[in-house]
C-alpha positions as CSV (number, residue, x, y, z in Angstrom):
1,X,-26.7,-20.7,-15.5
2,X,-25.5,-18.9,-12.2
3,X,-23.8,-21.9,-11.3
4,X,-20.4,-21.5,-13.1
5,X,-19.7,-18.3,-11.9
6,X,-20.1,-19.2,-8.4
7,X,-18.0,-22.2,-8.8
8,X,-15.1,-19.9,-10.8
9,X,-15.3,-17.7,-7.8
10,X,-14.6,-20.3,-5.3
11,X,-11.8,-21.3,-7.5
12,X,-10.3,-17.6,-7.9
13,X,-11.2,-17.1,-4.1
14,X,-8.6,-20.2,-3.4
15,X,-6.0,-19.0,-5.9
16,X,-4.2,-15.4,-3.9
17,X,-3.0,-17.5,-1.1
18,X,-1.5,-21.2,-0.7
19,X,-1.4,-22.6,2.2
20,X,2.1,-23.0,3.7
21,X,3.2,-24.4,6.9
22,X,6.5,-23.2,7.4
23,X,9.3,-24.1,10.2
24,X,9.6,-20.7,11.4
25,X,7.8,-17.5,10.8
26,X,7.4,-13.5,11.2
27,X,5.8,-11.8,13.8
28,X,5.8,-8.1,13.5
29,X,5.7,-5.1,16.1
30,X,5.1,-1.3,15.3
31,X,8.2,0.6,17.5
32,X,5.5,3.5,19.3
33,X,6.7,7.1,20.1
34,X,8.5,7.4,16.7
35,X,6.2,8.9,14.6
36,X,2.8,11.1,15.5
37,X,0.6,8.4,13.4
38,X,0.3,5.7,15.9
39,X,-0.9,7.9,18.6
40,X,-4.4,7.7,19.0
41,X,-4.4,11.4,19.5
42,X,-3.4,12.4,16.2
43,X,-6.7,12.6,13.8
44,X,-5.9,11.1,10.4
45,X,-8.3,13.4,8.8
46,X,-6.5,16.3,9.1
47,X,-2.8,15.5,10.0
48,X,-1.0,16.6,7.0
49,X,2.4,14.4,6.9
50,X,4.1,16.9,4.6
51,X,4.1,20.3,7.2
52,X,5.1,17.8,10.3
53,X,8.2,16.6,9.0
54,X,6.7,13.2,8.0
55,X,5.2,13.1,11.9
56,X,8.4,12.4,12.6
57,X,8.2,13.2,17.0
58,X,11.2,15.8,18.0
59,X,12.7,13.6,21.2
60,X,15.8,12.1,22.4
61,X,16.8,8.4,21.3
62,X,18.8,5.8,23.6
63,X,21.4,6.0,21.1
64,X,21.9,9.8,20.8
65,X,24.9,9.9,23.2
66,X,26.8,7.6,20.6
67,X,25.4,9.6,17.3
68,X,28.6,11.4,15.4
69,X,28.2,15.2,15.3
70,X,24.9,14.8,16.8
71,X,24.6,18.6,17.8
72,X,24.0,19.4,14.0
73,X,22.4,16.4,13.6
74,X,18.8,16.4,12.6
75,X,15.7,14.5,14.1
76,X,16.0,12.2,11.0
77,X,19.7,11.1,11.7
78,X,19.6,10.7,15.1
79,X,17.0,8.4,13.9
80,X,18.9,6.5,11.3
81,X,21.3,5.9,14.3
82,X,18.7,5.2,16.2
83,X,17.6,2.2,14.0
84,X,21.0,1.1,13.6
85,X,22.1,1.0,16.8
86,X,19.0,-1.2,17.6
87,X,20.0,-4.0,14.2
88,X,23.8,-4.1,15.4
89,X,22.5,-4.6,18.8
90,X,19.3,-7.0,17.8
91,X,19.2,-10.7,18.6
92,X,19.6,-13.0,15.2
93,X,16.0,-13.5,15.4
94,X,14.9,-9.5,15.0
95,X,15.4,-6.7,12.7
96,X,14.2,-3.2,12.4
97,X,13.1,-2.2,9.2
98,X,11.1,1.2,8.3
99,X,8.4,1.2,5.8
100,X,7.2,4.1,4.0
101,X,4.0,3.3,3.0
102,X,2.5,5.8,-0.2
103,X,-1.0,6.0,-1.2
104,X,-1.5,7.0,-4.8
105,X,-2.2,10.4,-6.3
106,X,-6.4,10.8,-7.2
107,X,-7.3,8.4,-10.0
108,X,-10.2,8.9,-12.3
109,X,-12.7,6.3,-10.0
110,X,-11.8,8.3,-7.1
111,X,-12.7,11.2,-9.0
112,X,-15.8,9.4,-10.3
113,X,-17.1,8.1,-7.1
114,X,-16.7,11.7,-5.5
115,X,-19.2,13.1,-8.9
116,X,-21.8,10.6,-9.3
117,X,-21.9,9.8,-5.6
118,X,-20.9,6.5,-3.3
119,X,-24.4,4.6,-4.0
120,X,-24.4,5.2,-7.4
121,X,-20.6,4.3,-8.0
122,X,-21.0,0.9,-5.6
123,X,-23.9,-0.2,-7.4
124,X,-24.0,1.0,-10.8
125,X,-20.7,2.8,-12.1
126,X,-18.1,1.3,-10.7
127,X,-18.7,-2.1,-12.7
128,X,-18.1,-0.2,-15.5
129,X,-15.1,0.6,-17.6
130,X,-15.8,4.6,-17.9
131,X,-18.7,6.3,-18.8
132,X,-17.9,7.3,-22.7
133,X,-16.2,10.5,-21.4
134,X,-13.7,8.8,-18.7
135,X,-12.4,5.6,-18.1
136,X,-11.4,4.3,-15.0
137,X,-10.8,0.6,-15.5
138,X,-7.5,0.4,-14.0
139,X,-8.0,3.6,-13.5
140,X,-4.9,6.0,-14.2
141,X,-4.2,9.4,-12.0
142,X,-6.1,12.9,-12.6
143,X,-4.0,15.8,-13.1
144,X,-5.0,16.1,-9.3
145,X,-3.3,13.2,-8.4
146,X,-0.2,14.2,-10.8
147,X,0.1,17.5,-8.9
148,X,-0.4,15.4,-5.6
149,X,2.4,13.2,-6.6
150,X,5.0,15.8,-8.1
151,X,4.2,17.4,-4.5
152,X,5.4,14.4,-2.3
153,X,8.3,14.4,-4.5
154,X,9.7,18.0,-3.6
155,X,8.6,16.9,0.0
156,X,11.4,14.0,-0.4
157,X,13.8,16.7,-1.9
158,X,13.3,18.8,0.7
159,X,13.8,15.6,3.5
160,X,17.0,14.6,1.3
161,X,18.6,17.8,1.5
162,X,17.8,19.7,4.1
163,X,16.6,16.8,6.7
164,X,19.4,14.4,6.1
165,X,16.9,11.5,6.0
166,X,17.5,8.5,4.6
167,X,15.9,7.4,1.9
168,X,14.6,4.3,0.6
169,X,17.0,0.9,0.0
170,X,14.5,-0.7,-2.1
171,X,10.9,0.3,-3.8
172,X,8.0,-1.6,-4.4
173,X,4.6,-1.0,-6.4
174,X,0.9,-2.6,-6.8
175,X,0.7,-3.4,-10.2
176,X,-2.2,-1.4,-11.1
177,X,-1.4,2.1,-13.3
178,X,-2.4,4.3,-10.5
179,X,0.5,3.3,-8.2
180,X,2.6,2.8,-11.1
181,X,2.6,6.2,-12.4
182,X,2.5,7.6,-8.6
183,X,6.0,5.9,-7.5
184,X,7.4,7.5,-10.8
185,X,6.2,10.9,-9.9
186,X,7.2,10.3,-6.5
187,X,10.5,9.2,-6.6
188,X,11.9,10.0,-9.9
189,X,14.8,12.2,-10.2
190,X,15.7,12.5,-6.3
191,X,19.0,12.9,-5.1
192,X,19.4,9.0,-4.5
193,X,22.1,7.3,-3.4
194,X,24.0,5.3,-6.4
195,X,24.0,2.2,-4.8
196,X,20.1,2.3,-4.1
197,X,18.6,3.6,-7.1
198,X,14.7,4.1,-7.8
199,X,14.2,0.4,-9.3
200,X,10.7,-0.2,-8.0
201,X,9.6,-4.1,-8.2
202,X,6.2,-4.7,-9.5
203,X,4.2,-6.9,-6.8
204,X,0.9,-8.6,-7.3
205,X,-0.4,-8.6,-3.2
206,X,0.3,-5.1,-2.9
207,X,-3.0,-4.5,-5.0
208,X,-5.9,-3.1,-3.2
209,X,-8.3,-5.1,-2.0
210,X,-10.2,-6.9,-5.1
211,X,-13.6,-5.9,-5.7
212,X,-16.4,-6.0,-8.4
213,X,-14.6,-2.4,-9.5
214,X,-13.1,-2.1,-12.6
215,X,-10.4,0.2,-11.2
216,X,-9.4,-3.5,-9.1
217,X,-8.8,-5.2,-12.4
218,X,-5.0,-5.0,-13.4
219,X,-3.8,-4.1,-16.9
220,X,-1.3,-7.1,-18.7
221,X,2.1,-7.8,-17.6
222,X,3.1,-6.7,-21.3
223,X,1.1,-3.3,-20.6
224,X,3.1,-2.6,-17.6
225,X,6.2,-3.5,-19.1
226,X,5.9,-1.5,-22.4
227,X,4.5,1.2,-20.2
228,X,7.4,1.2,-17.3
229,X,10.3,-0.5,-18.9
230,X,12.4,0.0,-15.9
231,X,10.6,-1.4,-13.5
232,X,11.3,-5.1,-12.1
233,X,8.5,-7.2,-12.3
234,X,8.3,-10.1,-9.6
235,X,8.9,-14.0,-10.9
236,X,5.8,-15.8,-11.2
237,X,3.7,-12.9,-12.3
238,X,0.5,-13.6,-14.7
239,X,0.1,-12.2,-18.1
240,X,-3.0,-11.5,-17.3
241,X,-4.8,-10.6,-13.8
242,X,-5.9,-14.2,-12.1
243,X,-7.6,-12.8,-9.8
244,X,-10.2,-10.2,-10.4
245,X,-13.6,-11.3,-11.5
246,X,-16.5,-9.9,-12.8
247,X,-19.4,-9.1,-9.6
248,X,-16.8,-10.5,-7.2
249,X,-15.2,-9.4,-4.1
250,X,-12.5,-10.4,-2.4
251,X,-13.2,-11.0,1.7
252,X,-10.9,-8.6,3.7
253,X,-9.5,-12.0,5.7
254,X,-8.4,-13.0,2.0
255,X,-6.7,-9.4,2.1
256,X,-4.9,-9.5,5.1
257,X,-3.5,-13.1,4.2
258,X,-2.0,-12.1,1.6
259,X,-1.2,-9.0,2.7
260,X,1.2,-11.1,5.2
261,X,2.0,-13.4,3.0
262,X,3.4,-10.6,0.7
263,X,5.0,-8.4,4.0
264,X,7.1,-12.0,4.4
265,X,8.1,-12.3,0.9
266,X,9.8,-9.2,1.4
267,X,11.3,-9.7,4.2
268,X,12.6,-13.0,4.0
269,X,14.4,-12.1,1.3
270,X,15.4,-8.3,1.1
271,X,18.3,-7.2,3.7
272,X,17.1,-3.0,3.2
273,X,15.9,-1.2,6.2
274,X,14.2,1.7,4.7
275,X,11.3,-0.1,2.0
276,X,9.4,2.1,0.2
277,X,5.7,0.5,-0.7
278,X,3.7,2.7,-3.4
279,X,-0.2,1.1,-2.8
280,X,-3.8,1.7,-2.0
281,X,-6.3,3.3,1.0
282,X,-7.5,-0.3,1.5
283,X,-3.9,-2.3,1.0
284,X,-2.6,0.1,3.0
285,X,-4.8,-0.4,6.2
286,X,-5.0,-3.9,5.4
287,X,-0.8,-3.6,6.0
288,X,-1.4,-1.9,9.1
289,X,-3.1,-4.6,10.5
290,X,-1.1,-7.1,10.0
291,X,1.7,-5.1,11.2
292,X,0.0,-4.3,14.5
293,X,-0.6,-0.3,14.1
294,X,-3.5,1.5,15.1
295,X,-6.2,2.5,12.5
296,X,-4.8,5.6,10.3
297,X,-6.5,6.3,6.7
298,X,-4.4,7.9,4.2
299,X,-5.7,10.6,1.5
300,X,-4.8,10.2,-2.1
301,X,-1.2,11.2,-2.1
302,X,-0.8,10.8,1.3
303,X,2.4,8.4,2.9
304,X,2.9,7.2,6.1
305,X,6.2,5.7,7.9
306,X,6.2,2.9,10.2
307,X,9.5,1.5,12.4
308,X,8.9,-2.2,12.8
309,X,10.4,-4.9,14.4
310,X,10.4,-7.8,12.5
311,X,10.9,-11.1,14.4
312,X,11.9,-14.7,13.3
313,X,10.0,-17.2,15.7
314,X,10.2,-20.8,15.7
315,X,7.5,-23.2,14.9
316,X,4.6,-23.5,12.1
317,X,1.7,-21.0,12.2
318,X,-1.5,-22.1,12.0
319,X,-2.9,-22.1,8.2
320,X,-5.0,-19.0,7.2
321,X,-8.3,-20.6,5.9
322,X,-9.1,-19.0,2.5
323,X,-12.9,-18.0,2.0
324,X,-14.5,-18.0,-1.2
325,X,-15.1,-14.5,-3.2
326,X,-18.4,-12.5,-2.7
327,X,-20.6,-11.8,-4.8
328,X,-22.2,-8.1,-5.6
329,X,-25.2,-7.4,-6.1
330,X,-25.5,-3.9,-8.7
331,X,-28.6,-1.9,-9.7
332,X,-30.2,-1.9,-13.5
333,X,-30.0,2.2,-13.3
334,X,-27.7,4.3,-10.7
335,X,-29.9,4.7,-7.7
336,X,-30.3,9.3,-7.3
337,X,-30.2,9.8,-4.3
338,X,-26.5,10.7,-2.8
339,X,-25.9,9.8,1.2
340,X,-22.5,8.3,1.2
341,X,-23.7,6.3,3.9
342,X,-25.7,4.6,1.8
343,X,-23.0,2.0,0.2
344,X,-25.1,-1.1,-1.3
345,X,-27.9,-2.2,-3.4
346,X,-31.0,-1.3,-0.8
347,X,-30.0,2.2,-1.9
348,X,-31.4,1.5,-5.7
349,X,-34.8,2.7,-6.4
């Protein structure tokens, strides 16, 4: 009886991520000495992006003898020069493009792993829809994580006004609720330039890594659109989530695939060079791989900028092999005990 499941998992396992052999493709480089998050000295567990000025480094640029009125200038627009000095003098084959990449406010499984415990929420709750009291199936954000993201937005008030940065050219989202309603929060009701306005595009491989969670599975593309009416939602995009399954796990080389295979989409066919991303703790590192920057772990609400150099190189890549999904074991009662070291089944007593 075990034997359709396993065979359904291979198939969703295949699903995420077609192979494609393309004539040319994208190689990406994080620009260092930018920002204080891809130096190894700056500890992500306490760096706090909102009292630094985004980690934004106060230094001179190459370009600063050719930035207008740069004696009031601030760090940000010498920056923006910075950048566009570098596209105008680029090669055809590169671009620089800066991400801001946004964690979510606190959801409710956040919330619920931190009560009952990691080995109890690994193997026992989070396979669950709620717990009678709370759900967290596609779990939605805590009045924590509302706070947390009504917070980053007077942070971007404060950049847009009194910083000068520039902000975002085009917005994307995960489609699960969590990100959904953060990007709102976040963005909503800035002083925005008319010509970019907060128009975020729903995008299925900016999901967080799929697990056996509940919180993984994604609502229905009707959901999302009677819930945020104003956002775009990608072409191609399911009714219903294809990819989630029941005690399933997606590997993290499945993750990164399409991690790059979503960082290309983007790319190859939106000119901006300030993209906001609104995602996950796991998507999120799984995007700083395959960009090339150092390990840097994000705290719900939490955003982090990265200069990149994209680069357009001749020649086919080799295909990414797809694995199939992983199954999870869970426990018939939530194990007591509490070590969050303890993250799997042997924990269960």
């Amino acid at each position: 009886m075990r034997l359709q499941p396993i065979i359904l998992g291979l198939l969703v396992a295949t699903t995420p991520i077609t192979a494609y052999t393309p004539k040319s493709h994208l190689n990406y480089t994080v620009i260092p000495g930018i920002f204080q998050q891809d130096d190894p000295a700056t500890n992500a567990s306490t760096f706090n992006f909102t009292a630094s000025n985004f980690g934004l480094i106060d230094r001179a640029y190459p370009s600063d003898s050719t930035c207008p009125n740069r004696k009031q200038s601030t760090q940000w627009q010498r920056l923006a020069h910075y950048i566009s000095t570098l596209n105008s003098k680029a090669k055809k084959t590169d671009r620089y493009v800066l991400f801001f990449l946004g964690r979510h406010g606190e959801g409710y499984h956040n919330a619920a792993e931190s009560y009952f415990g990691t080995p109890a929420w690994n193997c026992y709750w989070s396979e669950r829809d709620g717990n009678g009291t709370v759900t967290w199936a596609d779990a939605h954000i805590t009045p924590k994580g509302i706070d947390q993201a009504l917070s980053v937005n007077a942070f971007w008030k404060h950049l847009i006004k009194d910083e000068k940065i520039t902000p975002p050219q085009t917005y994307y989202t995960s489609p699960l609720f969590r990100c959904l309603s953060t990007a709102k929060l976040t963005f909503q009701g800035l002083d925005l330039p008319m010509k970019y306005p907060f128009v975020p595009t729903v995008k299925e491989h900016f999901r967080e890594g799929i697990s056996a969670h509940t919180c993984d599975r994604r609502s229905t593309k009707s959901a999302i659109r009677t819930n945020f009416p104003s956002y775009r939602i990608e072409r191609g995009f399911a009714e219903k989530d294809p990819y989630w399954m029941e005690l399933y796990a997606e590997p993290r080389e499945n993750q990164d695939a399409r991690s790059k295979e979503v960082l290309d989409d983007v790319l190859g066919s939106d000119t901006s060079t300030y993209i906001s991303v609104t995602s996950h703790s796991g998507e999120i590192a799984s995007l700083l791989r395959v960009l090339g920057h150092r390990v840097f772990s994000l705290a719900t609400g939490a955003a982090i900028p990265v200069l990149v150099k994209t680069t357009t190189l001749k020649g086919d890549v080799p295909a990414t092999p797809t694995l199939p999904y992983t199954p999870q074991k869970t426990c018939a009662a939530p194990p007591t005990i509490r070590d969050s070291s303890c993250n799997d089944c042997s924990c269960c007593t």
